[in-house]
C-alpha positions in Angstrom: -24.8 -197.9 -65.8 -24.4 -200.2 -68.6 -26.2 -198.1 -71.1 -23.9 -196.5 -73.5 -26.5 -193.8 -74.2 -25.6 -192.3 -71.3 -22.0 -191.1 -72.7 -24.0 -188.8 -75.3 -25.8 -185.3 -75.6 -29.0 -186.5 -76.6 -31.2 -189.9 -76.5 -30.4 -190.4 -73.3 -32.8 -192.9 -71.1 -32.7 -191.7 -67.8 -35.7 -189.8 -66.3 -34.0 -186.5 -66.3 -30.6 -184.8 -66.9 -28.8 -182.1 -66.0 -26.1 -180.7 -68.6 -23.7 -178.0 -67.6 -22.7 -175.1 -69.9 -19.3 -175.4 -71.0 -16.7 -174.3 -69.4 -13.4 -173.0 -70.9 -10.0 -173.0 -68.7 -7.7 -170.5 -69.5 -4.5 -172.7 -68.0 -4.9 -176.4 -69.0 -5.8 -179.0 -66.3 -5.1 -182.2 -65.4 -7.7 -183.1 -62.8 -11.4 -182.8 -62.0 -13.3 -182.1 -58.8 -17.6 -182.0 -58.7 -19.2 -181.0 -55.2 -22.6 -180.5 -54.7 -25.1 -181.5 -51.9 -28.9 -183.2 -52.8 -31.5 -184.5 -51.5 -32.1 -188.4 -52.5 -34.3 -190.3 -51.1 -33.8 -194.1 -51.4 -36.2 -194.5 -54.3 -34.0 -192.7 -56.3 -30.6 -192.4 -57.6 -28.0 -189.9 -59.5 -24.6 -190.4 -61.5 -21.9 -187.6 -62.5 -20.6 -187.7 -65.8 -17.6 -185.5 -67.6 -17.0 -184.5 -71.3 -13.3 -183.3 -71.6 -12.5 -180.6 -74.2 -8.9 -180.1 -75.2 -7.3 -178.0 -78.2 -5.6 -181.0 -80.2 -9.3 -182.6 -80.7 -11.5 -179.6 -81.5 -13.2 -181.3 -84.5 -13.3 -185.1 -83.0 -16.6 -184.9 -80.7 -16.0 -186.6 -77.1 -18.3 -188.5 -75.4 -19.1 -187.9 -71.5 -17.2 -190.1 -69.2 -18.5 -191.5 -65.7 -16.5 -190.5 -62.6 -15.1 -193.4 -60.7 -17.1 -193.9 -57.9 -16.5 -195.2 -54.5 -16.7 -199.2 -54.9 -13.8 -198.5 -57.9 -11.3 -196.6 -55.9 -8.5 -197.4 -53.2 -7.8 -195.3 -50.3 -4.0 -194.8 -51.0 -3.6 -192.2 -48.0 -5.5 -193.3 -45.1 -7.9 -190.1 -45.4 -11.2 -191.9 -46.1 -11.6 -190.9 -49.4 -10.4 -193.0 -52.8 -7.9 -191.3 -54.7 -6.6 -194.2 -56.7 -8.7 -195.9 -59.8 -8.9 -199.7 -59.8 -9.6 -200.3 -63.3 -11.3 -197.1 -65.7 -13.7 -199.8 -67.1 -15.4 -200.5 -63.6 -16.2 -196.5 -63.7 -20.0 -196.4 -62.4 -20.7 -192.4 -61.7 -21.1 -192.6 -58.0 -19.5 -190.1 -55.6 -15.9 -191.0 -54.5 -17.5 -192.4 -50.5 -20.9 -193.6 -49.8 -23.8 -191.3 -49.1 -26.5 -192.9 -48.0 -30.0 -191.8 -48.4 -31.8 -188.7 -47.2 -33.7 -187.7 -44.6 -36.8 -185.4 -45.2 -35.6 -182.8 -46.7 -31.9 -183.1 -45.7 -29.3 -182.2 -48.2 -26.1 -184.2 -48.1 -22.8 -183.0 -49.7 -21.0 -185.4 -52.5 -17.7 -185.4 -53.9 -16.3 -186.6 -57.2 -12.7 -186.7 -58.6 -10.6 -187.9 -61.1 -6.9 -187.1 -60.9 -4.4 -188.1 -64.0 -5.9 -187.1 -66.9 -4.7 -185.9 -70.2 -4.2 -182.3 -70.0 -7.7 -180.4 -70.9 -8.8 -177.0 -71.7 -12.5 -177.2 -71.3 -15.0 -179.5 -69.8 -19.3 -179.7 -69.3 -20.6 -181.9 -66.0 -23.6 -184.1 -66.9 -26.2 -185.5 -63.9 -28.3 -188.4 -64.8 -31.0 -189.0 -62.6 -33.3 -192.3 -61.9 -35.4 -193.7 -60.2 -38.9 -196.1 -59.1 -41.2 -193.0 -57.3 -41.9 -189.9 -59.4 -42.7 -188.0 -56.6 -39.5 -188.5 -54.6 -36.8 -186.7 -57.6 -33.0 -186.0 -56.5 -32.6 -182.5 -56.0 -29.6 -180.5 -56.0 -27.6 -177.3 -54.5 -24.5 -176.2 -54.5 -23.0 -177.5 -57.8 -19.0 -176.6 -58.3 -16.8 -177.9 -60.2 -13.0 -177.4 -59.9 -10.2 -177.7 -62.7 -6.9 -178.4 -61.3 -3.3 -178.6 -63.0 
């Protein structure tokens, strides 16, 4: 995802997108966790995105931010999961392990962390969604998202 389209509310060229309501935190946090499960058949392809809000940058509007993704983290802890960014400019959107394709019909859980970030009040989750068959559209259940401190 080279676009930098992609990193604001509108003009952006994917075939569809999902935008989150805000959400406002009444403690500030300093992490932030997506999991949701869809269907994606290997025509098609989705990337998570993040806009941060916090109090000291009200007026100064931020742009949306792509989760690491799997080939962009190092297992640190032996768990199976990446917890540790390689570089923040190699940042692709994927979910933090592989999830390959879908079966008919079969939803597959994804997960999507960043860890380390300035402290933040607020946040909205952004999908982007792409692909080469129409007919064969990510689809999606199950969508949280957690703040942590």
């Amino acid at each position: 995802m080279s676009d930098s389209r992609s990193n604001i509310v509108s003009g952006d060229p994917h075939a569809s997108v999902y935008i989150s309501k805000k959400v406002t935190l009444l403690q500030p946090a300093s992490s932030l966790k997506v999991i949701l499960s869809s269907y994606r058949h290997s025509s098609s392809d989705f990337r998570v995105l993040y806009k941060l809000f916090r109090s000291d940058s009200s007026e100064v509007d931020q742009a949306y931010q792509l989760f690491p993704g799997y080939s962009n983290l190092i297992d640190s802890d032996a768990d199976g999961i990446g917890d540790k960014v390689v570089d923040t400019y190699l940042n692709d959107g994927s979910s933090d392990i592989f999830v390959g394709a879908s079966s008919d019909d079969q939803f597959l859980d994804y997960q999507y962390t960043i860890d380390n970030l300035e402290q933040f009040n607020g946040f909205v989750i952004k999908i982007v969604m792409s692909g080469t068959n129409e007919a064969y559209a990510p689809r999606f259940r199950d969508l949280r998202a957690i703040a942590l401190a």
